[in-house]
C-alpha positions as a Markdown table, in Angstrom:
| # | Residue | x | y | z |
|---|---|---|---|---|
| 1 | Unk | 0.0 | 0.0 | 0.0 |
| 2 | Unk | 2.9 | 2.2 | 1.5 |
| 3 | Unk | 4.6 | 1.3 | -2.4 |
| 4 | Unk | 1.5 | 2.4 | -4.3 |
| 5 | Unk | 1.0 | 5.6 | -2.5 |
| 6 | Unk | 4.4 | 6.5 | -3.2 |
| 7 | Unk | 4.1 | 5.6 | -6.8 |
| 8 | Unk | 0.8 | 7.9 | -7.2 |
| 9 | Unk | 2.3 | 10.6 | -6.0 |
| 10 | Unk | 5.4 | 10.5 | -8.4 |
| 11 | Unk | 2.7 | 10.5 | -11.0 |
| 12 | Unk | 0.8 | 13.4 | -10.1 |
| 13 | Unk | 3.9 | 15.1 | -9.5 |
| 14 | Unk | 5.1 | 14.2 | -13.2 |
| 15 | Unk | 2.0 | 15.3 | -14.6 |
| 16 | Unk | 2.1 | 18.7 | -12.9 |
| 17 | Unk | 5.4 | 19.1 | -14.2 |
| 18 | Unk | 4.4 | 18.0 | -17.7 |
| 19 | Unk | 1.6 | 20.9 | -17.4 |
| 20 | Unk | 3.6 | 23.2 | -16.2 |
| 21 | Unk | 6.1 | 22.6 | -18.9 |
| 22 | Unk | 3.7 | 22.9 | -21.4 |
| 23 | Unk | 2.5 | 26.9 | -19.5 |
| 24 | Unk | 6.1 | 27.8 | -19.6 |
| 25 | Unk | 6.3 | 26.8 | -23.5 |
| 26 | Unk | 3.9 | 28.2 | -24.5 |
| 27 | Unk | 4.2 | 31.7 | -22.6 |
| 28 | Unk | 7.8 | 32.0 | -23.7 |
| 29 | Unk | 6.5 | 31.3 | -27.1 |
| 30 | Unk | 3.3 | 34.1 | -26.9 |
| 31 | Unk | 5.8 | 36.3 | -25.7 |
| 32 | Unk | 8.4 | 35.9 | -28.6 |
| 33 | Unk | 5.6 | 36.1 | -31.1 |
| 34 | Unk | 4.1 | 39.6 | -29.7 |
| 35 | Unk | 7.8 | 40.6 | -29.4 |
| 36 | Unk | 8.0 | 39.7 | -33.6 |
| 37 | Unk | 10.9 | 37.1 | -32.9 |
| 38 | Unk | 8.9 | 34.9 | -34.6 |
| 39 | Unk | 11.9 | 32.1 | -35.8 |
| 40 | Unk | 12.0 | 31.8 | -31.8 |
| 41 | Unk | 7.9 | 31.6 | -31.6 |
| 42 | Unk | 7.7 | 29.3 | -33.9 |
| 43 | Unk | 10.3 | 26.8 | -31.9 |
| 44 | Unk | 8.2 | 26.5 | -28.7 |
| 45 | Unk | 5.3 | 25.6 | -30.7 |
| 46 | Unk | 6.6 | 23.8 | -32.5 |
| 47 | Unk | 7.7 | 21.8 | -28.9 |
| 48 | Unk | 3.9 | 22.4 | -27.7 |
| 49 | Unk | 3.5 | 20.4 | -30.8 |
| 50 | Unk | 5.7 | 17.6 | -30.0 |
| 51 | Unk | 3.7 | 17.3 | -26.0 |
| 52 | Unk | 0.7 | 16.8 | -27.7 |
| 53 | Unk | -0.5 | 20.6 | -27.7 |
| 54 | Unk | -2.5 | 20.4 | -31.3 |
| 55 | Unk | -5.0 | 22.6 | -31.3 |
| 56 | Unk | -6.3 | 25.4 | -33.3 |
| 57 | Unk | -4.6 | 27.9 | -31.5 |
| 58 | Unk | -1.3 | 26.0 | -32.0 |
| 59 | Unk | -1.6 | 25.9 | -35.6 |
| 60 | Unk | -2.6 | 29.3 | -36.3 |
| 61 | Unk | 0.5 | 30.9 | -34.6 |
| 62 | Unk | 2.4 | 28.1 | -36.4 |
| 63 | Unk | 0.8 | 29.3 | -39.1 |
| 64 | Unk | 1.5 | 33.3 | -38.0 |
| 65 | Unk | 4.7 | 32.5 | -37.8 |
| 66 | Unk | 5.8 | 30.7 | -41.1 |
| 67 | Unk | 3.6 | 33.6 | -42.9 |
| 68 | Unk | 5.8 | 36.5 | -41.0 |
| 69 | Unk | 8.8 | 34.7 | -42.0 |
| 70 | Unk | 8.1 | 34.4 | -45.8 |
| 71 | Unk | 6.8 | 30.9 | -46.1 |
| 72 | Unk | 3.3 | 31.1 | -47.6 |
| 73 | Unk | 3.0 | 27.3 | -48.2 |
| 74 | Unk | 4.1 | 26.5 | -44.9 |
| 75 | Unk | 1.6 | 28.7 | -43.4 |
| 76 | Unk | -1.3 | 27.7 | -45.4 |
| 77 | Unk | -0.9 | 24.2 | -44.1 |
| 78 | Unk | -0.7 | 25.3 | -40.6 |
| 79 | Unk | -4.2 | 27.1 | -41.0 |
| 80 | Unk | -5.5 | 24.3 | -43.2 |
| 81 | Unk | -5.0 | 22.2 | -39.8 |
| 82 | Unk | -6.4 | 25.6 | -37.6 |
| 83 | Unk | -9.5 | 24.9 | -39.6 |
| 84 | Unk | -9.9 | 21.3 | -39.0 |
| 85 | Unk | -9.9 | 22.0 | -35.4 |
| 86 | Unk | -12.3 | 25.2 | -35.7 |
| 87 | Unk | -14.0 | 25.4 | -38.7 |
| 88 | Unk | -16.2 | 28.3 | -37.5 |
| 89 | Unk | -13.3 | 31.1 | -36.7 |
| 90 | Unk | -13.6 | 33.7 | -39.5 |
| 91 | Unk | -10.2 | 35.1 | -38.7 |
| 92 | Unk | -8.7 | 31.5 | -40.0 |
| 93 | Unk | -10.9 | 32.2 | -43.3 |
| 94 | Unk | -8.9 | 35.9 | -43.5 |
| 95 | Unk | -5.5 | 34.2 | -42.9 |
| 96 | Unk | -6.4 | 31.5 | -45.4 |
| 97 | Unk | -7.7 | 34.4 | -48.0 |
| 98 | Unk | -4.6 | 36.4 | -47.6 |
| 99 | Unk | -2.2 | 33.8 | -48.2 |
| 100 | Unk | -4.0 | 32.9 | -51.6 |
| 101 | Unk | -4.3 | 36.2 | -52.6 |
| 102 | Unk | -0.6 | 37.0 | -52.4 |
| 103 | Unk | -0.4 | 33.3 | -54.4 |
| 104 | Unk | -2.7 | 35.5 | -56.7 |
| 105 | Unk | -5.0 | 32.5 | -56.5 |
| 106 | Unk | -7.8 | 35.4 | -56.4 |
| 107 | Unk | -10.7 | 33.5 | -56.9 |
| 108 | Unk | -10.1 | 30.7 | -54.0 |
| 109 | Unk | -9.4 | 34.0 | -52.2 |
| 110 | Unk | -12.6 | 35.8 | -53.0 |
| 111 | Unk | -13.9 | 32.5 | -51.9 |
| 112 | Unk | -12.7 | 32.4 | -48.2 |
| 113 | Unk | -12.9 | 36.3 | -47.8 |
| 114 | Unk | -17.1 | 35.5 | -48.5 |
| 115 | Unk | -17.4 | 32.6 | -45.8 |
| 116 | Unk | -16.6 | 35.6 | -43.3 |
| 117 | Unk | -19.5 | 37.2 | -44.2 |
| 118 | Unk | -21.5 | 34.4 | -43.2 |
| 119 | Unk | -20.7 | 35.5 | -39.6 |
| 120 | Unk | -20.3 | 38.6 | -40.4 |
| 121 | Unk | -22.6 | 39.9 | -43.6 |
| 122 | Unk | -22.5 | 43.7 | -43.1 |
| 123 | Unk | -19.2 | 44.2 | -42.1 |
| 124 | Unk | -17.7 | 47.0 | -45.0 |
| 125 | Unk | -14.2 | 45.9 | -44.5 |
| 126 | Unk | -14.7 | 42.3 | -46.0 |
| 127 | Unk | -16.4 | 43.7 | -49.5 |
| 128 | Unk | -13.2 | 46.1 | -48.8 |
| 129 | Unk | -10.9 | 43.3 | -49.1 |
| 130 | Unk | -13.0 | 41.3 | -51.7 |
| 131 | Unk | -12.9 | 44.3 | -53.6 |
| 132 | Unk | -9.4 | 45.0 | -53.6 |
| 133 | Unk | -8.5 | 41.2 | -54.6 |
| 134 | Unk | -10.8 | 42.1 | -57.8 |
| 135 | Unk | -8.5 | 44.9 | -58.6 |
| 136 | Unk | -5.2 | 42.9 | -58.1 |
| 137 | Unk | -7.2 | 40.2 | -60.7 |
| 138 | Unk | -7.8 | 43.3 | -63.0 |
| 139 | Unk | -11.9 | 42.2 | -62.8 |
| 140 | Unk | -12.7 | 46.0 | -62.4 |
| 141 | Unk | -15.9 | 45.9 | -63.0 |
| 142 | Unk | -16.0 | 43.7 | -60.0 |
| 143 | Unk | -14.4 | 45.4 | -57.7 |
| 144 | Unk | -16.5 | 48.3 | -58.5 |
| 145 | Unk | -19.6 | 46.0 | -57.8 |
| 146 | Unk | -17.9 | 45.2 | -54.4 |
| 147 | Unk | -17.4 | 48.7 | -53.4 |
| 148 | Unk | -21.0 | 49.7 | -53.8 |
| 149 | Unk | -21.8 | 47.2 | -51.4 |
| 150 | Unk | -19.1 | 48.2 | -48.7 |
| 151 | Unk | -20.9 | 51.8 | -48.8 |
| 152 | Unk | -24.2 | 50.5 | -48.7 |
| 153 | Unk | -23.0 | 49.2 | -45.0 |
| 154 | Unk | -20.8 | 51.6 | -43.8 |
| 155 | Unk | -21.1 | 54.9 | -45.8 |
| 156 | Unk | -18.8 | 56.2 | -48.3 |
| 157 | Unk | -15.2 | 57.2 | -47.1 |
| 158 | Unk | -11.6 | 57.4 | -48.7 |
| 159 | Unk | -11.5 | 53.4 | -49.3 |
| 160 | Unk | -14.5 | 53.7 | -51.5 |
| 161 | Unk | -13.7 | 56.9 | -53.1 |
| 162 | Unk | -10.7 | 56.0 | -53.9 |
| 163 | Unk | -10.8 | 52.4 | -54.9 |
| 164 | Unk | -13.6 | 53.8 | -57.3 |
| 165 | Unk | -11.1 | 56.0 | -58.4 |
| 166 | Unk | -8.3 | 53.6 | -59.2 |
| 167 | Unk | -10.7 | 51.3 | -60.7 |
| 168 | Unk | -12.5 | 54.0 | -63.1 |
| 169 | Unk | -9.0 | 55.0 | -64.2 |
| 170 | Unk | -8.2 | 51.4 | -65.5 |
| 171 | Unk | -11.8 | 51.2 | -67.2 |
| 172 | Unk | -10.7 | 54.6 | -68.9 |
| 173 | Unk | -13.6 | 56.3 | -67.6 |
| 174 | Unk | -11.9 | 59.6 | -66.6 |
| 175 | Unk | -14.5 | 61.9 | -65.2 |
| 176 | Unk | -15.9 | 59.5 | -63.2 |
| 177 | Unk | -12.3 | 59.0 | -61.7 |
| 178 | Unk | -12.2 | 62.7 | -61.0 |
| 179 | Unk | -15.4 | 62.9 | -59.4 |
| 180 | Unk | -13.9 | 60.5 | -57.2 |
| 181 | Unk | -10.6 | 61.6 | -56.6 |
| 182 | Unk | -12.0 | 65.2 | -55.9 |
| 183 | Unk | -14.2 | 62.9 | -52.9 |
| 184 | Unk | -11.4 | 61.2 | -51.8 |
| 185 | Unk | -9.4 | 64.4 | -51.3 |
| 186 | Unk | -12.2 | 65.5 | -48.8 |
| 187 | Unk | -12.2 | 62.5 | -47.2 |
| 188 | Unk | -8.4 | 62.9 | -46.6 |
| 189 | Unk | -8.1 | 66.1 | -44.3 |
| 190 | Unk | -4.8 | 64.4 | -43.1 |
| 191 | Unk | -3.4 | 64.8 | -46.4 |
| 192 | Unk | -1.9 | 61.1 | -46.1 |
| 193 | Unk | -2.5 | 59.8 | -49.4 |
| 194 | Unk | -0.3 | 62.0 | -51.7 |
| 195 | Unk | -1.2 | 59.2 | -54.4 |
| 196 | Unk | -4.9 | 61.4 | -54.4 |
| 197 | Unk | -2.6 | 64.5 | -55.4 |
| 198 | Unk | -0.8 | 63.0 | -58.3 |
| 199 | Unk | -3.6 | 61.4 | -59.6 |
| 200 | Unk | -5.6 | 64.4 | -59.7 |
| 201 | Unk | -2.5 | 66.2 | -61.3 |
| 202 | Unk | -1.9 | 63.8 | -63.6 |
| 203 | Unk | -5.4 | 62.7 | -64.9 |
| 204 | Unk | -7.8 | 66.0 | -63.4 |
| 205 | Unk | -6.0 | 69.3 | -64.9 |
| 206 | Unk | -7.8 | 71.3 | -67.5 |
């Protein structure tokens, strides 16, 4: 009995330790990432990993961290696995989108950017994004499309006024670019955007 007790409590006491291994991991590793040393992030997940730690939240900073160090593919993989653990989290959906967009696979993009608006179907920065992964694709006419519907939920502003701008330019319809740009300008009281300046320099002068 005396021998059983004693082996019971060298288990708990491993499994505590075990635990608090896997606390200590994983805050050296949260505080890595949010300090942007993500090389060292990445190795204590990657050892949360390796204890058994595999859930979404694991993944997706796996995932963080191969994106913020240039390694798209790598990345994608990590939040393909996120996904599989959560399925619902529309932030996995915008990670996912991004990386295919800079793949310029636009229209897988467009794809996941859209299954955010299932959770979240008037939110004007999604059509933002949907609108400017049109442009990239040089579907104008889409983006356009896009940006109508950003306003209709949250108003128009310098995104929309300018993004129409940009995008009227490429169509070759001038005026309506100017229209625009002269919006955009208002919009911009900070003066921030000298592109707005150029533009109206360059396409705007009698």
């Amino acid at each position: 009995m005396k021998r059983f007790t004693s082996f019971l409590l060298l288990f708990f006491a491993l499994s505590f330790s075990f635990a608090q291994s896997k606390k200590e991991i994983k805050r050296q590793g949260l505080a890595a990432f949010n300090s942007e040393d993500f090389v060292t992030a990445k190795g204590h997940y990657l050892q949360l990993l390796e204890k058994g730690d595999k859930t979404w939240e694991t993944y997706t900073i796996l995932g963080d961290c191969e994106f913020k160090t240039g390694n798209p593919d790598e990345a994608f993989a990590y939040y393909k696995k996120a996904q599989e653990k959560n399925p619902i989290y529309s932030g996995l959906y915008l990670r996912v989108a991004t990386v295919l967009r800079q793949q310029k696979k636009y229209d897988e993009a467009v794809m996941n950017f859209r299954k955010m608006l299932i959770t979240n179907p008037r939110t004007p920065q999604i059509y933002n994004m949907i609108a400017s992964t049109y442009y990239e694709k040089g579907d104008y006419h889409a983006a356009l499309e896009e940006i109508n519907t950003m306003v209709q939920y949250g108003g128009e502003d310098l995104d929309s006024s300018f993004g129409r701008s940009i995008s009227y330019i490429k169509l070759n319809k001038i005026p309506e670019a100017c229209v625009e740009l002269e919006k955009a300008d208002q919009f911009d009281v900070t003066n921030e955007n000298r592109e707005i300046d150029v533009m109206k320099a360059q396409f705007c002068t009698k």
